[in-house]
VEXTIGU-553350 format. One record per atom (N, C-alpha, C): atom name; x, y, z. Coordinates in steps of 0.2 Angstrom, whole numbers. Layout:
BEGIN
CA	X	Y	Z
...
END
This chain:
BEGIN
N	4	-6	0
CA	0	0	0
C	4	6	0
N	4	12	-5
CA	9	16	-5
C	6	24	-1
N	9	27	1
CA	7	31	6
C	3	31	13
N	7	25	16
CA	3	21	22
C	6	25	28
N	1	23	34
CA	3	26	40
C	11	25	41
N	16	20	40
CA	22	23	40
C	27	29	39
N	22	31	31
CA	26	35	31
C	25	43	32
N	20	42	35
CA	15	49	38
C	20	49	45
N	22	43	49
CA	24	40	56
C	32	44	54
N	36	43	47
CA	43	44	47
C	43	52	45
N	37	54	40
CA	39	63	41
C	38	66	49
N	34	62	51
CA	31	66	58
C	36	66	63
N	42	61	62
CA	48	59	67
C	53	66	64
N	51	65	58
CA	57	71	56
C	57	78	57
N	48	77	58
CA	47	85	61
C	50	85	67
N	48	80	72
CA	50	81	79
C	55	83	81
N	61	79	80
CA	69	81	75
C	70	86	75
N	67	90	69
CA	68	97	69
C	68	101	72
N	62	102	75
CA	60	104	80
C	65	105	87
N	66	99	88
CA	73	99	94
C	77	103	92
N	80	102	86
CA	86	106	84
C	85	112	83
N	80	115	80
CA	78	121	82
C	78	126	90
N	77	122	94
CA	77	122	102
C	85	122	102
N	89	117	102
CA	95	116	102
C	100	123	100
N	96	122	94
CA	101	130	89
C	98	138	94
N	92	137	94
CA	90	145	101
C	94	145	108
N	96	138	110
CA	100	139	118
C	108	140	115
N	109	139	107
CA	116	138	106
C	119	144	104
N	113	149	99
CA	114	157	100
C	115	161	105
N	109	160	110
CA	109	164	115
C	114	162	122
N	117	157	121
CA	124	155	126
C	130	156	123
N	127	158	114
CA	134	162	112
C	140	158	112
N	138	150	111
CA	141	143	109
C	142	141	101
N	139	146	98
CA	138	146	90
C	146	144	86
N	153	146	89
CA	155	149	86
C	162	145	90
N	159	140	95
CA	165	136	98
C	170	130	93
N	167	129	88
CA	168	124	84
C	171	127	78
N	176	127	77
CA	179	131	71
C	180	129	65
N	179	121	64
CA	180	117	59
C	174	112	56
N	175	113	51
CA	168	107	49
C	169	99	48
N	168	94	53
CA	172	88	48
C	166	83	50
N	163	80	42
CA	156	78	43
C	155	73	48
N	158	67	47
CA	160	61	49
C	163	60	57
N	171	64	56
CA	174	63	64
C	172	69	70
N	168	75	66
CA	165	77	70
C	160	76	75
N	158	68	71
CA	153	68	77
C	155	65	83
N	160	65	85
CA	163	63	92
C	168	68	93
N	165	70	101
CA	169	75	104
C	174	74	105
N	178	80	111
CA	185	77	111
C	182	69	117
N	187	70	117
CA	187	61	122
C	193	61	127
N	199	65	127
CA	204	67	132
C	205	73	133
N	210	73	138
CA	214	82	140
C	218	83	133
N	222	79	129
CA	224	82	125
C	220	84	121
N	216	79	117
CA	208	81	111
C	206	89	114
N	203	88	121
CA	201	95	122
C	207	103	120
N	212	101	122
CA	215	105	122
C	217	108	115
N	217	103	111
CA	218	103	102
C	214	108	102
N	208	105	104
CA	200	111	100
C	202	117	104
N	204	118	111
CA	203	123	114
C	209	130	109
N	214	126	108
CA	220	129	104
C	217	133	98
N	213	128	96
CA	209	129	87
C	205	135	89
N	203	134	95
CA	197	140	96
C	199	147	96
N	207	147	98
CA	209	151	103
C	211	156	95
N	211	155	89
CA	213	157	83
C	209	159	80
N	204	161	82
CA	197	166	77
C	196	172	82
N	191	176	79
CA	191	183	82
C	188	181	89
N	182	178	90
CA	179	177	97
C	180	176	102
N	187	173	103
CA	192	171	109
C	196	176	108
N	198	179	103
CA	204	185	103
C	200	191	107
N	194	192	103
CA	193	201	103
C	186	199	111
N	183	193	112
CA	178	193	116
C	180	187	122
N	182	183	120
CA	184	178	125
C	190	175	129
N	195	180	128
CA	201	180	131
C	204	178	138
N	197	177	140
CA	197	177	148
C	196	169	149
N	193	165	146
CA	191	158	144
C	197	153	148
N	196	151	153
CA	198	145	150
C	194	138	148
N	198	133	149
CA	198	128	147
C	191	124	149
N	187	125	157
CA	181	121	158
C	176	127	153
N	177	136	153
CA	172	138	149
C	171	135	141
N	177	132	140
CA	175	132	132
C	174	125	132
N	173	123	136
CA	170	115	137
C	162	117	134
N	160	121	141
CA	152	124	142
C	151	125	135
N	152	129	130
CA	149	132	125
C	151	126	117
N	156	122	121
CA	158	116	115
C	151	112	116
N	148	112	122
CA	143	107	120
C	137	109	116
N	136	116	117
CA	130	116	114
C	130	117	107
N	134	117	104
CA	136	118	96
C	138	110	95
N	142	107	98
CA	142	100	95
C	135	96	96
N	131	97	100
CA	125	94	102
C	120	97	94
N	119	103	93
CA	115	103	89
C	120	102	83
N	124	100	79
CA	127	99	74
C	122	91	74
N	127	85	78
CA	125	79	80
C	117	78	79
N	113	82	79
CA	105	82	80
C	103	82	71
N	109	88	68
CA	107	89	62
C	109	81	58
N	116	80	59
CA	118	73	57
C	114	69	57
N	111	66	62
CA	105	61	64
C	99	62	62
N	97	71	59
CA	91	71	55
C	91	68	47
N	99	72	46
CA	98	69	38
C	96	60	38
N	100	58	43
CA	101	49	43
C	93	46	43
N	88	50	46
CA	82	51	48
C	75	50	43
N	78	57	40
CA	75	56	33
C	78	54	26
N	84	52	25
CA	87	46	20
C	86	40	18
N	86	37	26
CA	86	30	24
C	79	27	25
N	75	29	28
CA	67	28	28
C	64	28	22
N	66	35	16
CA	66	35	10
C	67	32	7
N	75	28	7
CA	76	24	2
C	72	16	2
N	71	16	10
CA	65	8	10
C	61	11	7
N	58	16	8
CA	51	18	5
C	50	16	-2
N	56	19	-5
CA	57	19	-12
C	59	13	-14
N	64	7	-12
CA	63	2	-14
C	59	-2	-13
N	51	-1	-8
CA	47	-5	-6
C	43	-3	-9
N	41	2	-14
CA	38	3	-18
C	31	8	-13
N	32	10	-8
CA	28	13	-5
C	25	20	-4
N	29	23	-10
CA	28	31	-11
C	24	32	-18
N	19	36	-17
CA	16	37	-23
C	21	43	-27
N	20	44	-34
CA	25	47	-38
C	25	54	-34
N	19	57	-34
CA	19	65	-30
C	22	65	-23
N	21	60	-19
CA	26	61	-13
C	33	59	-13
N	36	56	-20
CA	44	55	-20
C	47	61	-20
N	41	66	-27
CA	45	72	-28
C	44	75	-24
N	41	77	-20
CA	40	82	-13
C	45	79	-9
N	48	72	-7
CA	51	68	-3
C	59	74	-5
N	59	71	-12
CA	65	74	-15
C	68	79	-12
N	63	86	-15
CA	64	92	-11
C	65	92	-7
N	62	88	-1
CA	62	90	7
C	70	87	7
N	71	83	5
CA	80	79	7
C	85	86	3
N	83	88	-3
CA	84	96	-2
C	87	101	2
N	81	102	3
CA	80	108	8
C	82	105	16
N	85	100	18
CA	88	97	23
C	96	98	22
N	97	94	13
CA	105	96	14
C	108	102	15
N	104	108	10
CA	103	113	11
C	104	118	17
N	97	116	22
CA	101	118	27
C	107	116	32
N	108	112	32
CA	116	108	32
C	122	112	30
N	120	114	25
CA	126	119	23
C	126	126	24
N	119	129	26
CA	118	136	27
C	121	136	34
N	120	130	38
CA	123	131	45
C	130	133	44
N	133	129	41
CA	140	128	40
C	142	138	38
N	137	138	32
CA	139	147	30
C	140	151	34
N	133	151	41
CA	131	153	43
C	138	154	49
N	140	149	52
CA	147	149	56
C	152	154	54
N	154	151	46
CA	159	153	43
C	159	162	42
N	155	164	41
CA	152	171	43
C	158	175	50
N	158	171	56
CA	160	174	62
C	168	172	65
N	170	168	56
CA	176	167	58
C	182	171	56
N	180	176	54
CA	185	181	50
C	187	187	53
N	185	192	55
CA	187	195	58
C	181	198	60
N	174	198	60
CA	169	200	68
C	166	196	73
N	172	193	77
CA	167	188	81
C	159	188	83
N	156	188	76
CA	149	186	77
C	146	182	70
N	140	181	70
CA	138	178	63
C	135	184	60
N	135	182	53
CA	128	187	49
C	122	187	50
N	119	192	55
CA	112	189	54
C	107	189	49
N	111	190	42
CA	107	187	37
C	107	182	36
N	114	179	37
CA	115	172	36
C	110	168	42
N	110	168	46
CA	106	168	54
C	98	168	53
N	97	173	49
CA	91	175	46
C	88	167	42
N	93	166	36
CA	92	161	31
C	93	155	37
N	97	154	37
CA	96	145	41
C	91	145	48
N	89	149	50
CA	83	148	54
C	76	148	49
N	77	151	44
CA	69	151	41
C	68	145	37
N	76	140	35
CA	74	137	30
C	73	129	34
N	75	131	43
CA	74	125	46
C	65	127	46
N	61	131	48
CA	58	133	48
C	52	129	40
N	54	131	39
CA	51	128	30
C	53	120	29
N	57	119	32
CA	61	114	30
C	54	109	35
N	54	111	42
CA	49	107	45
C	42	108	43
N	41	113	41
CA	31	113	39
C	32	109	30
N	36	109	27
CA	36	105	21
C	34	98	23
N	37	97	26
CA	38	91	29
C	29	88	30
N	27	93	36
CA	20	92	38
C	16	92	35
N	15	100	29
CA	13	98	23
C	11	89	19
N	17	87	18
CA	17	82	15
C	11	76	18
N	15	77	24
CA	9	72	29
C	3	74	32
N	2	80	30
CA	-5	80	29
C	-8	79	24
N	-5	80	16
CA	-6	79	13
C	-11	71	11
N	-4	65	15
CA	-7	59	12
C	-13	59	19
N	-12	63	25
CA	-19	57	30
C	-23	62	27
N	-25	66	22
CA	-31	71	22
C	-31	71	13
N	-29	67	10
CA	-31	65	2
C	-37	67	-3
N	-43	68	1
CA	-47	71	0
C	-47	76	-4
N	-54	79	-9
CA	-53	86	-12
C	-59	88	-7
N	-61	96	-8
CA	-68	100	-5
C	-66	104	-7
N	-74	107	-5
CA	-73	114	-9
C	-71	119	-2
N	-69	126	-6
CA	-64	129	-1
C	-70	137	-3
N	-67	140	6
CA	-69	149	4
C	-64	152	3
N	-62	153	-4
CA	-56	158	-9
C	-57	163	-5
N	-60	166	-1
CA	-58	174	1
C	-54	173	8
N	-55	167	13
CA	-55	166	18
C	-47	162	17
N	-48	157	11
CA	-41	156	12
C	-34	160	9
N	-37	164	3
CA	-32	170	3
C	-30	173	11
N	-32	174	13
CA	-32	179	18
C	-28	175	24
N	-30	169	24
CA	-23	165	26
C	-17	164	24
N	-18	163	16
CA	-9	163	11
C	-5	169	14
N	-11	178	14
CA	-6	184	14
C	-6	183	23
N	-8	180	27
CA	-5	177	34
C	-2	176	34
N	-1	170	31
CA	6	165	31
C	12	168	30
N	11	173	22
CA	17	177	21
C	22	184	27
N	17	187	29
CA	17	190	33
C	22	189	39
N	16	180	41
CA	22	178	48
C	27	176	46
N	29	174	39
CA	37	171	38
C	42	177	38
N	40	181	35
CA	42	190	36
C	42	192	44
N	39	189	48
CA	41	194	55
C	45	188	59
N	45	181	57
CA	50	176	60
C	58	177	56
N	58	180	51
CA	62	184	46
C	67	190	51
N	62	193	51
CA	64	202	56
C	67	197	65
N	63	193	66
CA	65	187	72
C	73	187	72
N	74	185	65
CA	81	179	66
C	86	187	67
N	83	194	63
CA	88	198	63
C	90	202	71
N	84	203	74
CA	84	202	81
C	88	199	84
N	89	193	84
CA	92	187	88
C	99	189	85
N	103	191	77
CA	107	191	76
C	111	198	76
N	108	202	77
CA	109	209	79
C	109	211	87
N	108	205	91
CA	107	207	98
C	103	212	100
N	98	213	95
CA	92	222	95
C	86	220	101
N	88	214	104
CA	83	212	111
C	85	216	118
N	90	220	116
CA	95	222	123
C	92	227	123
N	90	233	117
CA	88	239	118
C	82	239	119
N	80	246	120
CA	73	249	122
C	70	243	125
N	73	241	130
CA	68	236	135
C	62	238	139
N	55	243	134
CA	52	245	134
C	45	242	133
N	38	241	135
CA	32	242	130
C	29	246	134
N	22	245	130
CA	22	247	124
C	27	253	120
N	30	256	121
CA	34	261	118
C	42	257	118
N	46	261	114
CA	49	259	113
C	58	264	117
N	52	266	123
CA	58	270	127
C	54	268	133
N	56	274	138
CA	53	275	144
C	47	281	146
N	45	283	138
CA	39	288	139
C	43	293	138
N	50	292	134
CA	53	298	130
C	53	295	124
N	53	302	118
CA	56	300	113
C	64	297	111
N	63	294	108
CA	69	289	106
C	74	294	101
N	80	297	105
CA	85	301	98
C	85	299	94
N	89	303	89
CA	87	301	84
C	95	297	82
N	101	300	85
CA	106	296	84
C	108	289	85
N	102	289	91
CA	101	280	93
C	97	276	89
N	90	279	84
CA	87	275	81
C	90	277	72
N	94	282	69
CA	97	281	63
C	105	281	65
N	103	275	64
CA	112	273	65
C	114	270	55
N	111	271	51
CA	115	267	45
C	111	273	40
N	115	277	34
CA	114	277	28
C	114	274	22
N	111	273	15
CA	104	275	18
C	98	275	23
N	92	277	23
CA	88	275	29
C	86	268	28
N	83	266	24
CA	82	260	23
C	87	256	27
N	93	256	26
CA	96	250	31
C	95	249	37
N	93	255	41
CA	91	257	46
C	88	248	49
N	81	245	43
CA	77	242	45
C	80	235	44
N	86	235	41
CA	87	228	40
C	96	228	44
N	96	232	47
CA	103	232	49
C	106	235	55
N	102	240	56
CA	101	244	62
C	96	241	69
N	101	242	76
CA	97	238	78
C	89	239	81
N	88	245	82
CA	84	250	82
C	79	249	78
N	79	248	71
CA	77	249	66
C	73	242	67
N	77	236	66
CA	75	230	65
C	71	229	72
N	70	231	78
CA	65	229	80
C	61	234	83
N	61	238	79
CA	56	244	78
C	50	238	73
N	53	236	67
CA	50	233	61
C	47	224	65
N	50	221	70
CA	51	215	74
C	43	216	80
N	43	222	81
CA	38	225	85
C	30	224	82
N	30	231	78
CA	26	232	75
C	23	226	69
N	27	221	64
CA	24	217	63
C	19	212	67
N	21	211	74
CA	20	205	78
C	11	211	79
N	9	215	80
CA	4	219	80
C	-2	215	74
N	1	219	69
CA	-2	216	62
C	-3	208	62
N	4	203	63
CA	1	196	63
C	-6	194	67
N	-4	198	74
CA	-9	194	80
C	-18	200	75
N	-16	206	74
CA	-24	208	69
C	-25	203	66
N	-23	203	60
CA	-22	197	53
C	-27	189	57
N	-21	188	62
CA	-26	181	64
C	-31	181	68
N	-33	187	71
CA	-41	188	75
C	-44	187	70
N	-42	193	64
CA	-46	192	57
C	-50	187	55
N	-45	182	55
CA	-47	175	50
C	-52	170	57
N	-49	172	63
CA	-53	167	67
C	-63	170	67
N	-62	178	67
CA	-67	184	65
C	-71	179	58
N	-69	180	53
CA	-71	177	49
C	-72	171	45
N	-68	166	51
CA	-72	159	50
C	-78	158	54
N	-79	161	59
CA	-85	160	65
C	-90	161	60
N	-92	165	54
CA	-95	167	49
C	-97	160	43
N	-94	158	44
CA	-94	149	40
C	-94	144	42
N	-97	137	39
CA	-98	130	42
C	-91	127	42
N	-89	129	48
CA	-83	123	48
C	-83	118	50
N	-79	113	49
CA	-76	106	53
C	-72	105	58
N	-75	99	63
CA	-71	98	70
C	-63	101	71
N	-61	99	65
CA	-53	100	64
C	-52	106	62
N	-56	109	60
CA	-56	117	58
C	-53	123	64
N	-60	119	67
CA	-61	124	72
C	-58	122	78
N	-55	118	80
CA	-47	117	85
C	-42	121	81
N	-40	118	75
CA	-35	122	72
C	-36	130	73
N	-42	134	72
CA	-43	140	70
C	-41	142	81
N	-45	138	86
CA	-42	141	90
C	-38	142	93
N	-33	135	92
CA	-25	133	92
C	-21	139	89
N	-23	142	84
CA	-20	145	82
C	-20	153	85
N	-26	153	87
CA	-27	161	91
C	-24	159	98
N	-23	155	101
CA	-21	155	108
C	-14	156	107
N	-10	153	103
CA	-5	153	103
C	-2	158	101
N	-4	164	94
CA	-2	171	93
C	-4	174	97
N	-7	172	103
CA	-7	178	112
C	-2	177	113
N	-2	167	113
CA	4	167	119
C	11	171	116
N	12	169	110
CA	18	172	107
C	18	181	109
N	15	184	108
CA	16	192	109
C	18	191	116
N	14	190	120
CA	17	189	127
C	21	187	128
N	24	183	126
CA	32	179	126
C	36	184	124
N	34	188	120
CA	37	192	115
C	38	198	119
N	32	201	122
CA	34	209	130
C	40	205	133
N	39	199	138
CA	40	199	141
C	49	198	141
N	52	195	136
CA	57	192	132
C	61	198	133
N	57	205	128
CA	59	212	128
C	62	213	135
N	57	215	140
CA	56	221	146
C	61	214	151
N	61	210	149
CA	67	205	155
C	75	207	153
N	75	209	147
CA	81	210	144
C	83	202	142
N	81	199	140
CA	82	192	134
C	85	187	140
N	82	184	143
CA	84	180	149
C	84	173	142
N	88	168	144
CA	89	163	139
C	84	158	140
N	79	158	144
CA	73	153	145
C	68	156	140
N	64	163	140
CA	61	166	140
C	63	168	131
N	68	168	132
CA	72	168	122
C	70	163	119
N	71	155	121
CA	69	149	118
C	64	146	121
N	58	150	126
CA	52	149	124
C	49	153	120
N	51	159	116
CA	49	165	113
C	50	162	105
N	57	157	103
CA	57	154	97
C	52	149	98
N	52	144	102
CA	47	138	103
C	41	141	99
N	40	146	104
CA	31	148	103
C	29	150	92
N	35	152	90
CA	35	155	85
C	34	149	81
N	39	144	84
CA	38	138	78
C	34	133	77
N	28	134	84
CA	23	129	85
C	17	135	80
N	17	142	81
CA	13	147	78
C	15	144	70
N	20	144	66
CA	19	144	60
C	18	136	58
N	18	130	62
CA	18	125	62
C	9	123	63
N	4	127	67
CA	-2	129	66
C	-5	133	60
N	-1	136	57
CA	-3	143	53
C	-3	137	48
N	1	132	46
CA	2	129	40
C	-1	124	42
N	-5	120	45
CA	-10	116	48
C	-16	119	44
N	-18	126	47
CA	-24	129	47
C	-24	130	36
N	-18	131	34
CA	-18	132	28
C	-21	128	25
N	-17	122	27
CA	-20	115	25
C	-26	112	23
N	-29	115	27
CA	-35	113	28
C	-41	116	25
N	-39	123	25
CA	-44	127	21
C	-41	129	13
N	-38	124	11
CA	-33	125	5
C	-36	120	2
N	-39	113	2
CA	-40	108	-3
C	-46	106	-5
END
């Protein structure tokens, strides 16, 4: 039987997977462990050191990029243990996903148990897997030259495409348990699609936040001071202005702010205007799964700010974002076929 509950059971494992590693990759940011591991080696990477000398190898290698030079100087040898774990931990996570979604595919596909439309989607998804595998890699490579930090474009792209990488997945698998055709409300599910777009755009403006360290300032709400105006040499930091918004930190969570307003309107909208239609048991969970959790996120989101980015609070702040697009793309689902 091709399309059976196994293979619904193998993207759904993948998603899980992902999902970790996203949580892994949030604590590996925010401890500022990103950038412990200077080398890439696919295979003998996955085992850590194992002695005082191994550690001392890698602590030497460390010691020859800018982050140890110009930020970490002070390190020794148990710190760079601390921040070696959380980066070989998420690497390993990532390794174990390709292994995860490769070889269940290849039974699938020699057990003839993939219909032709789920190979080629499979394909893609192993794609956009190896893909991001290498974005991580870019992504490091970024902060080993002379700014001890990453790009947070770069930072930007391999969070969104884990991000996409996981709802493609779910996609798929909802695709085969829900096979079905129906008829759909075109005005109700545009209005999802220009949702969808939106939130990928402010999980976007998210990554730049996180990579600009733009969570430290204006630890304010609603305003984005103290009940003063914001100078003006504080919030135009880059010529032209525009840069301001993708580069400045000011800027970026001026932009980081204020979308998160418009997404949580956008989804009252749609929950507004399904109450107006016949929906399905599944509908109507999904529709208010989806509203509770664009609360919870905002709120994660003051709170995140006015803490000054406590690292719990930071990686329940991604969690929440990921289970939010990982519902938005459920709710699409369902009102799309």
């Amino acid at each position: 039987m091709k399309d059976n509950k196994k293979v619904i059971y193998w993207l759904l494992t993948g998603c899980a997977l992902i999902f970790i590693m996203v949580v892994v990759g949030g604590i590996t940011r925010l401890t500022h462990s990103g950038l412990s591991i200077s080398n890439y080696k696919l295979i003998s990477g996955t085992i850590p050191p194992m002695n005082d000398v191994e550690w001392q190898e890698a602590f030497d290698l460390y010691k020859q990029y800018p982050e140890y030079q110009k930020l970490n100087n002070h390190f020794d040898l148990q710190d760079f243990k601390d921040i070696y774990f959380w980066e070989w931990l998420h690497r390993v996570i990532g390794r174990f996903i390709g292994m995860v979604f490769i070889i269940p595919f290849l039974y699938f596909l020699l057990k003839k148990q993939l219909t032709k439309a789920t190979i080629k989607k499979s394909i893609l998804l192993l794609f956009l897997g190896g893909f991001q595998g290498f974005l991580g890699w870019y992504m490091v490579s970024s902060g080993l030259v002379e700014r001890p930090d990453v790009s947070h474009y770069r930072l930007a792209l391999h969070l969104t495409t884990a991000f996409i990488t996981f709802n493609f997945a779910l996609w798929i698998a909802l695709d085969i348990k829900f096979p079905e055709k129906k008829e759909v409300n075109k005005s109700l599910r545009n209005l999802i699609r220009f949702t969808y777009v939106i939130l990928v755009i402010q999980i976007i403006w998210g990554a730049f936040v996180a990579g600009l360290d733009a969570g430290f300032l204006h630890n304010f709400w609603p305003l984005m001071s103290d009940g003063k105006l914001i100078h003006e040499t504080v919030f135009i930091e880059q010529n032209p202005l525009w840069r301001n918004f993708v580069e400045g930190k000011s800027g970026v969570q001026f932009i980081h702010r204020y979308l998160a307003y418009i997404v949580v309107g956008l989804i009252v909208w749609i929950w507004y205007k399904a109450k107006k239609i016949i929906l399905t048991s599944l509908q109507n969970k999904l529709l208010k799964a989806l509203l509770f959790i664009v609360l919870l996120q905002f709120t994660l989101g003051i709170f995140t700010l006015i803490l000054q980015v406590p690292v719990i609070l930071g990686v329940l702040h991604q969690i929440a974002a990921f289970f939010l697009l990982a519902v938005m793309t459920a709710v699409l689902h369902r009102f799309s076929k």
